[in-house]
Backbone bond lengths (Angstrom), bond angles and torsions (degrees), N, CA, C in turn:
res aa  C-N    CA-C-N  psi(-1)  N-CA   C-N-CA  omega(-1)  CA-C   N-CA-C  phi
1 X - - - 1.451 - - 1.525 109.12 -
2 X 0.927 102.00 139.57 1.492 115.34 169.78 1.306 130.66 -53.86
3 X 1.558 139.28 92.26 1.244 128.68 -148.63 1.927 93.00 -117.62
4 X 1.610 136.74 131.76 1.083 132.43 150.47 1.253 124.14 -105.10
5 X 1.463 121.01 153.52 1.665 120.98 -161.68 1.959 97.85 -140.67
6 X 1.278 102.68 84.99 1.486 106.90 163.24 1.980 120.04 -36.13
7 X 1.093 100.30 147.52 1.716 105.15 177.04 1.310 108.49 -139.50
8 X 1.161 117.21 -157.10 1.608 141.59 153.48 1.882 101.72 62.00
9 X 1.368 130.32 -11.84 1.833 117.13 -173.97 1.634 93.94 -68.63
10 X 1.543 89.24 -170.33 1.750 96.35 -166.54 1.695 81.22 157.64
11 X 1.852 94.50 175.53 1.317 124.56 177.88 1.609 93.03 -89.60
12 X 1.623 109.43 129.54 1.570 117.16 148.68 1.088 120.71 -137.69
13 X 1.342 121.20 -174.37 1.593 120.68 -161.29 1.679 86.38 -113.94
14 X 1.227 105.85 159.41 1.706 118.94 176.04 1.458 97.26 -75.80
15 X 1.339 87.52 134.55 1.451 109.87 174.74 1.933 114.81 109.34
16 X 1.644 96.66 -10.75 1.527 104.40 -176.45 1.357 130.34 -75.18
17 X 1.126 101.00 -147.94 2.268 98.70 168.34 1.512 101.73 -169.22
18 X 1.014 90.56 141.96 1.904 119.76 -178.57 1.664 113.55 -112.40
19 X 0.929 133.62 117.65 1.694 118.47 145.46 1.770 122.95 -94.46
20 X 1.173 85.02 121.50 2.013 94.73 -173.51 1.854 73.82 -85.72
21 X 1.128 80.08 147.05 2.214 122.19 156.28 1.215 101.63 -110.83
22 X 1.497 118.16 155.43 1.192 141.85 -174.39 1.416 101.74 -154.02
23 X 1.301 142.57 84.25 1.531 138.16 -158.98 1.645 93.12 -135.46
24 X 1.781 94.22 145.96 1.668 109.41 -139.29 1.715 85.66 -110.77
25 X 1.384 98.06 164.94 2.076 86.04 177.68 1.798 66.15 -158.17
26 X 1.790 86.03 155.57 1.571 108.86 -160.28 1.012 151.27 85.01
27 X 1.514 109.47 -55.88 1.521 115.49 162.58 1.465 103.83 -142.54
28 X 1.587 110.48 174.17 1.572 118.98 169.69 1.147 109.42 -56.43
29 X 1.517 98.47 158.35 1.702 99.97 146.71 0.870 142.05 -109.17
30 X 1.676 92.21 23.51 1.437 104.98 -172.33 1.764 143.04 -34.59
31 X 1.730 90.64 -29.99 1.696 117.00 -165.28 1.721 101.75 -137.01
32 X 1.423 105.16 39.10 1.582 115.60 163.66 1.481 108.21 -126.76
33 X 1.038 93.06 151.08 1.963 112.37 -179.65 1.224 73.87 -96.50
34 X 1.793 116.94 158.98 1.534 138.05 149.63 0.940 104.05 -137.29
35 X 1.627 109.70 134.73 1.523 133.62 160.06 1.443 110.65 -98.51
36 X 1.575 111.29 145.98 1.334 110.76 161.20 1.466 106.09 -107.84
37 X 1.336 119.06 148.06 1.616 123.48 -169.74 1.502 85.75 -133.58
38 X 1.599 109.20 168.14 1.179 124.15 172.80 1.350 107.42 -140.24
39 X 1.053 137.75 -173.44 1.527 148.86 -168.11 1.725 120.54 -179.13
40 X 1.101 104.84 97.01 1.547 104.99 176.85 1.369 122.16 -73.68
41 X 1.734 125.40 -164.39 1.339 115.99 149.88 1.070 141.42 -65.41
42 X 1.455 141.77 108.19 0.718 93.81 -170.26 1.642 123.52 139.38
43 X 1.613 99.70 -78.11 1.281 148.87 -176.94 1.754 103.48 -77.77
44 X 1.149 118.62 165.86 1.555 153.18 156.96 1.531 109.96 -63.30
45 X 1.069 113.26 113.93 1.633 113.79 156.57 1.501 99.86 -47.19
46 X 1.574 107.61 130.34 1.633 127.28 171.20 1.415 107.93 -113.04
47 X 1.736 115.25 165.86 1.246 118.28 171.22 1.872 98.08 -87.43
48 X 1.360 120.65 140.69 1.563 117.73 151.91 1.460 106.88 -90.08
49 X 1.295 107.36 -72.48 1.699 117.85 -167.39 1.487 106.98 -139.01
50 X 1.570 102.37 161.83 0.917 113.44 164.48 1.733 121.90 -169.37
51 X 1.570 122.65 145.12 1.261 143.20 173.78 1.548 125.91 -83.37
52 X 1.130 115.43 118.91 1.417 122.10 140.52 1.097 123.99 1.95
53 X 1.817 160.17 158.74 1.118 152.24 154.26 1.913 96.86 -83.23
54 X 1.374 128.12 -35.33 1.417 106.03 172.15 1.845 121.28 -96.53
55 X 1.382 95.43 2.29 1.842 111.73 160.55 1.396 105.10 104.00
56 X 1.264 113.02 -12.61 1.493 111.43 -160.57 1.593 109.18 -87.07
57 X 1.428 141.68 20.90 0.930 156.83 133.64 1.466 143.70 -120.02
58 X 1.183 125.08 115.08 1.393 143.89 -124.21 1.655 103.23 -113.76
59 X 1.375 153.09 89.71 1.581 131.49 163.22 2.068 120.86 -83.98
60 X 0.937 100.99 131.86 1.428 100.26 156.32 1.698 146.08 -120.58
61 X 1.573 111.09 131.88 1.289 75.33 170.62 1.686 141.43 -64.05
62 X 1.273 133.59 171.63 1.397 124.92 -170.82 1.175 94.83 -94.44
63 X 1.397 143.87 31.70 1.561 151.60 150.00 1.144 121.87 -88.05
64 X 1.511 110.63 -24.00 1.550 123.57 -163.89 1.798 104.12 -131.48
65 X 1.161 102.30 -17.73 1.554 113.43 173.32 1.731 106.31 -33.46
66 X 1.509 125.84 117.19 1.280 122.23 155.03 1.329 94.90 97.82
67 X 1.436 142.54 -5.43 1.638 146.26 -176.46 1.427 95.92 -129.62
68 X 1.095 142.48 -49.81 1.283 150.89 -175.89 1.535 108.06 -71.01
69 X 1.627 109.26 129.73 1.670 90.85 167.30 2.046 82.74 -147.85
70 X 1.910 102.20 128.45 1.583 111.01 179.14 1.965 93.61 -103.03
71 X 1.163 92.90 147.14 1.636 101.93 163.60 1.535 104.15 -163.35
72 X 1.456 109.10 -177.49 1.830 111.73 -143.30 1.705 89.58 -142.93
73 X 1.432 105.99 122.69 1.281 97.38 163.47 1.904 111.93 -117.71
74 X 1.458 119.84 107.12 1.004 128.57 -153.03 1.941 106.28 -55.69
75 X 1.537 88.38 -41.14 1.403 116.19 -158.19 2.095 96.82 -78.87
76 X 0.784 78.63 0.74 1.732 76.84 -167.21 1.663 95.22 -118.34
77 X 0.979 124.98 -44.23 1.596 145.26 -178.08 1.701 93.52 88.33
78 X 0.718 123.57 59.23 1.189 131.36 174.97 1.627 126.19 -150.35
79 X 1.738 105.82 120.42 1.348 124.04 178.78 1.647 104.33 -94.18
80 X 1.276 96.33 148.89 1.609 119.61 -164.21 2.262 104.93 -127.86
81 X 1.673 103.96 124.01 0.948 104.35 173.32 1.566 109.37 -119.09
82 X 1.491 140.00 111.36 0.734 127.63 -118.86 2.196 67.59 -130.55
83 X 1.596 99.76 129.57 2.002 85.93 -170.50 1.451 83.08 -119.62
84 X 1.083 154.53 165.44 1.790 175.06 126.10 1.577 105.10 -117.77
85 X 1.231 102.85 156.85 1.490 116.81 -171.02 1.490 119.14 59.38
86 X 1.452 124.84 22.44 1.121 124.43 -151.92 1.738 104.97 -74.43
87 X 1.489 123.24 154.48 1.413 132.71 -131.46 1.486 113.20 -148.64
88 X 1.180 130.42 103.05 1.457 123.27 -142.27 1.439 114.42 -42.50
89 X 1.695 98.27 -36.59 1.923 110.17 170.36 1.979 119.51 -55.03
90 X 1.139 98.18 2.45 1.443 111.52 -172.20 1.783 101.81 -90.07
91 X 1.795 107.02 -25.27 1.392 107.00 -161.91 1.954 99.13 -65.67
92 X 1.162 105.93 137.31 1.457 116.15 175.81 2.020 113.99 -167.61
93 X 1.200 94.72 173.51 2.026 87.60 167.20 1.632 80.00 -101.53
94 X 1.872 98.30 152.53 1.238 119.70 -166.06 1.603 101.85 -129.76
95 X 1.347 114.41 117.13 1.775 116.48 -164.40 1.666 87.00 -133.08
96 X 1.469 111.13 144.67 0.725 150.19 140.67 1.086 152.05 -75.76
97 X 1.560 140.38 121.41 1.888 131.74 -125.22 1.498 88.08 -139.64
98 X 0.988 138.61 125.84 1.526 133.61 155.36 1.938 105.82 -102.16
99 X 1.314 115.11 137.79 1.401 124.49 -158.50 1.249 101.77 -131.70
100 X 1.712 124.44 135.95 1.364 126.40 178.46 1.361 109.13 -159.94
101 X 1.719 139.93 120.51 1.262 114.96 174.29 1.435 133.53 44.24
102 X 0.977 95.59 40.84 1.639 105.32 -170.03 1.632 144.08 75.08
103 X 1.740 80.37 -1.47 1.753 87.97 173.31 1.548 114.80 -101.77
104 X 0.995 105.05 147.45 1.506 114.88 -168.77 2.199 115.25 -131.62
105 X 1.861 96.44 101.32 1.638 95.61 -175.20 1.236 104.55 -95.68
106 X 1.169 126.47 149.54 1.587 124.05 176.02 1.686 106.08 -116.98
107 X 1.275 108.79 167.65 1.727 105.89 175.72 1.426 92.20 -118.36
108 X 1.531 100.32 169.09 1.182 114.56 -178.71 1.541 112.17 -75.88
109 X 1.315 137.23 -44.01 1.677 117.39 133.95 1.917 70.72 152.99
110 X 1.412 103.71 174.55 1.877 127.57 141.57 0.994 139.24 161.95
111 X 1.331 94.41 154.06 1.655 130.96 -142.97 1.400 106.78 -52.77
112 X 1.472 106.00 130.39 1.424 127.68 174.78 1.174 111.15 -103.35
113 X 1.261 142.36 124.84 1.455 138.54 179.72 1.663 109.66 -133.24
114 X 1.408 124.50 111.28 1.213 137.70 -171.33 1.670 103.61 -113.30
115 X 1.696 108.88 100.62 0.937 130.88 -177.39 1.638 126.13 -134.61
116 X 1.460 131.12 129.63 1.297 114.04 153.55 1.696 128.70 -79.91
Protein backbone atom coordinates (compact mmCIF):
# COMPACT_ATOMS: atom_id res chain seq x y z
CA UNK A 1 0.00 0.00 0.00
CA UNK A 2 0.92 3.21 -0.63
CA UNK A 3 2.09 5.02 2.45
CA UNK A 4 3.01 9.18 2.27
CA UNK A 5 4.96 11.04 5.03
CA UNK A 6 4.77 14.96 4.85
CA UNK A 7 8.09 17.01 6.04
CA UNK A 8 9.64 20.34 5.84
CA UNK A 9 6.48 22.74 8.15
CA UNK A 10 7.85 24.67 11.07
CA UNK A 11 7.37 28.18 12.68
CA UNK A 12 8.08 31.25 10.19
CA UNK A 13 7.83 34.78 10.19
CA UNK A 14 5.54 36.49 7.40
CA UNK A 15 7.15 37.19 4.58
CA UNK A 16 9.32 33.74 4.65
CA UNK A 17 9.48 30.34 2.65
CA UNK A 18 9.05 26.73 3.50
CA UNK A 19 9.44 23.63 1.23
CA UNK A 20 6.92 20.80 2.33
CA UNK A 21 8.18 17.09 1.03
CA UNK A 22 5.73 14.66 0.37
CA UNK A 23 7.93 11.33 -0.06
CA UNK A 24 6.10 8.06 -1.09
CA UNK A 25 7.22 4.50 0.48
CA UNK A 26 5.98 1.36 -1.46
CA UNK A 27 5.29 2.16 -4.69
CA UNK A 28 6.00 4.92 -7.44
CA UNK A 29 4.29 7.71 -8.16
CA UNK A 30 4.71 7.42 -11.18
CA UNK A 31 0.72 7.15 -12.16
CA UNK A 32 -0.62 9.40 -9.16
CA UNK A 33 -1.88 12.97 -9.35
CA UNK A 34 -0.91 14.82 -5.89
CA UNK A 35 -2.72 17.43 -4.23
CA UNK A 36 -1.57 19.47 -1.46
CA UNK A 37 -4.56 20.49 0.90
CA UNK A 38 -4.36 22.47 3.95
CA UNK A 39 -6.67 22.76 6.91
CA UNK A 40 -6.83 25.50 9.40
CA UNK A 41 -8.66 26.00 12.73
CA UNK A 42 -11.35 25.68 12.58
CA UNK A 43 -11.89 25.78 8.87
CA UNK A 44 -12.57 23.00 6.02
CA UNK A 45 -9.80 21.12 4.51
CA UNK A 46 -9.12 23.20 1.08
CA UNK A 47 -7.44 22.30 -2.17
CA UNK A 48 -3.89 24.53 -2.53
CA UNK A 49 -2.22 22.75 -5.47
CA UNK A 50 -1.92 20.18 -7.37
CA UNK A 51 0.22 17.92 -10.12
CA UNK A 52 -0.24 15.71 -12.84
CA UNK A 53 1.02 12.03 -12.25
CA UNK A 54 3.73 12.83 -15.24
CA UNK A 55 4.17 16.68 -13.74
CA UNK A 56 3.46 18.39 -16.76
CA UNK A 57 0.31 19.97 -15.47
CA UNK A 58 0.23 22.24 -12.65
CA UNK A 59 -3.32 23.65 -10.57
CA UNK A 60 -3.42 26.42 -8.08
CA UNK A 61 -5.31 27.77 -5.64
CA UNK A 62 -5.93 31.67 -6.35
CA UNK A 63 -4.71 32.12 -2.60
CA UNK A 64 -1.43 30.72 -3.26
CA UNK A 65 -1.24 31.60 -7.00
CA UNK A 66 2.34 33.28 -7.72
CA UNK A 67 3.82 32.24 -3.91
CA UNK A 68 3.26 28.64 -4.27
CA UNK A 69 5.38 26.60 -6.64
CA UNK A 70 4.38 22.18 -6.67
CA UNK A 71 6.76 19.94 -8.75
CA UNK A 72 7.25 15.98 -8.88
CA UNK A 73 10.28 14.16 -8.63
CA UNK A 74 9.35 10.77 -10.21
CA UNK A 75 12.75 9.27 -9.53
CA UNK A 76 12.87 10.20 -5.93
CA UNK A 77 9.03 9.53 -5.27
CA UNK A 78 8.88 12.63 -3.98
CA UNK A 79 6.49 15.79 -4.42
CA UNK A 80 7.79 19.21 -3.58
CA UNK A 81 5.68 22.32 -2.32
CA UNK A 82 7.77 25.01 -2.69
CA UNK A 83 5.70 28.25 -0.29
CA UNK A 84 7.57 32.06 -0.49
CA UNK A 85 5.74 35.00 0.63
CA UNK A 86 4.22 32.97 3.19
CA UNK A 87 1.14 34.91 5.07
CA UNK A 88 -0.06 34.32 8.51
CA UNK A 89 -3.55 33.11 6.69
CA UNK A 90 -1.31 30.43 5.10
CA UNK A 91 -0.78 28.91 8.81
CA UNK A 92 -2.59 25.40 8.60
CA UNK A 93 -1.50 21.34 8.84
CA UNK A 94 -0.46 20.68 5.23
CA UNK A 95 -1.30 16.89 3.86
CA UNK A 96 -0.68 15.60 0.92
CA UNK A 97 -3.13 13.20 -1.36
CA UNK A 98 -1.68 11.04 -4.08
CA UNK A 99 -4.74 10.04 -6.60
CA UNK A 100 -5.06 7.14 -9.14
CA UNK A 101 -8.12 5.31 -10.61
CA UNK A 102 -9.99 5.78 -7.84
CA UNK A 103 -7.68 5.25 -5.08
CA UNK A 104 -7.11 7.87 -2.83
CA UNK A 105 -3.67 7.90 -0.02
CA UNK A 106 -3.53 10.66 2.32
CA UNK A 107 -0.44 11.68 4.62
CA UNK A 108 -0.53 12.36 7.92
CA UNK A 109 -0.03 16.21 7.06
CA UNK A 110 2.48 19.28 8.90
CA UNK A 111 1.95 22.06 10.54
CA UNK A 112 2.91 25.31 9.10
CA UNK A 113 2.67 28.18 11.40
CA UNK A 114 3.31 31.77 9.98
CA UNK A 115 3.94 34.00 12.80
CA UNK A 116 5.85 37.11 14.08
Amino acid sequence: QLQLVESGGGLVQPGGALRLSCAASGYSLDYYAIGWFRQAPGKEREGVSCISSGGGSTYYADSVKGRFTISKDNAKKTVYLQMNSLKPEDTAVYYCKASTYGYEYWGQGTQVTVSS
